[in-house]
C-alpha positions in Angstrom: 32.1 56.5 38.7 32.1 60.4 38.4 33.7 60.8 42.0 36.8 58.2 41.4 37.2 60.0 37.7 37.4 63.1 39.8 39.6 62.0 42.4 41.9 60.5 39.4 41.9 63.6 38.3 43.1 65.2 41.5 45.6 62.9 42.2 47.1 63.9 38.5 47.1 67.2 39.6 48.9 67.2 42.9 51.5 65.1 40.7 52.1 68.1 38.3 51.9 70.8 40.8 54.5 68.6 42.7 56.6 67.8 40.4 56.6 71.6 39.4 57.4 73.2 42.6 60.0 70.1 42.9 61.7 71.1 39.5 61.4 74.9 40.3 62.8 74.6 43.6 66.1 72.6 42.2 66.7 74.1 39.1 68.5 77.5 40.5 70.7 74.9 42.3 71.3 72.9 39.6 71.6 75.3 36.5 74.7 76.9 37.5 77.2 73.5 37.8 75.3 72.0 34.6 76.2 75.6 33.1 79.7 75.6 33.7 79.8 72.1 32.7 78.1 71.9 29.3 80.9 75.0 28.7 83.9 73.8 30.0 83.3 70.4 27.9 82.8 72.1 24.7 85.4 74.5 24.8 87.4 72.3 25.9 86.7 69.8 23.0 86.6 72.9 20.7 90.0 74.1 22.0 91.9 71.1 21.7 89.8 69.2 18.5 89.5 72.8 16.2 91.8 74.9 17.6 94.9 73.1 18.1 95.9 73.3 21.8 97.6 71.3 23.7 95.7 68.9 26.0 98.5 70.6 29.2 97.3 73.9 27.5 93.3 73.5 27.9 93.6 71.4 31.1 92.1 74.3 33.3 89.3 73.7 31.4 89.1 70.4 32.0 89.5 70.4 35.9 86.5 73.2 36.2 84.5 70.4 34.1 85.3 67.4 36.3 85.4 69.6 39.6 89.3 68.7 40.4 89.2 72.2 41.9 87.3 70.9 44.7 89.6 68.1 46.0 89.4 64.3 45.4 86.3 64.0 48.0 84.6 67.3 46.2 85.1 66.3 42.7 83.4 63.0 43.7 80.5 64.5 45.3 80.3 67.4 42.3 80.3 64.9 39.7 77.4 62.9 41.5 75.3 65.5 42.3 75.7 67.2 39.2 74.1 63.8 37.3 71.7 62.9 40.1 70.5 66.9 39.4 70.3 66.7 35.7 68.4 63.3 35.8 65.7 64.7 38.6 65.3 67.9 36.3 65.0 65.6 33.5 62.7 63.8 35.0 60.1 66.4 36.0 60.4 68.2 33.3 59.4 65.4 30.8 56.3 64.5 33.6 55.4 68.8 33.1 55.6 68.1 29.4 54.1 64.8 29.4 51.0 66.0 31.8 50.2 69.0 29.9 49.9 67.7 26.7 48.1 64.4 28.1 45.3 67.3 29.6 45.7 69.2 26.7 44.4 66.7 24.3 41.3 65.4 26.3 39.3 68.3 26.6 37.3 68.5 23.6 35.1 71.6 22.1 32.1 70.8 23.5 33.3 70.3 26.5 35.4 73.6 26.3 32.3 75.8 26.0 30.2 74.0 29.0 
């Protein structure tokens, strides 16, 4: 019983060191459209909602968002990968948070000192 708790236990490891190096190999690809995204919508709403512009005035802003700057073909495949990105990093990152808390809370302090 002690060697399949072990090997449990291994198998949850490999899952969090994988789903770590997976999430910290993406994210420098992923941060920079997100970035430029999460900007260009608030501004944009900011702009026009707040600050009174024009929605002809604050377009720009709009086709950086959307990715109209990269053709009809480009904004198709930037809008896609941009979501399929944000719900991967979403998705490791809560299985990081979830796993480190879950090993977190099982070690007690009698265990702790050996």
């Amino acid at each position: 019983m002690a060697t399949l708790n072990l090997s449990v236990r291994k198998q949850k490891m490999k899952i969090i060191t994988n789903s770590r190096q997976f999430h910290k190999s993406l994210a420098p690809w992923v941060f920079l459209p997100l970035f430029i995204s999460a900007l260009t919508g608030l501004f944009y709403r900011v702009s026009k909602d707040l600050l009174g512009y024009s929605r002809e005035e604050v377009h720009w802003l709009m086709s950086l968002h959307e990715g109209e700057w990269l053709g009809s073909n480009g904004e198709l495949i930037y809008v896609i990968l941009n979501s399929l990105g944000l719900v991967w990093m979403l998705i490791t990152g809560f299985q990081i948070f979830s796993k480190k808390f879950s090993f977190a809370k099982k070690v007690t302090k009698s265990e702790s000192k050996g």
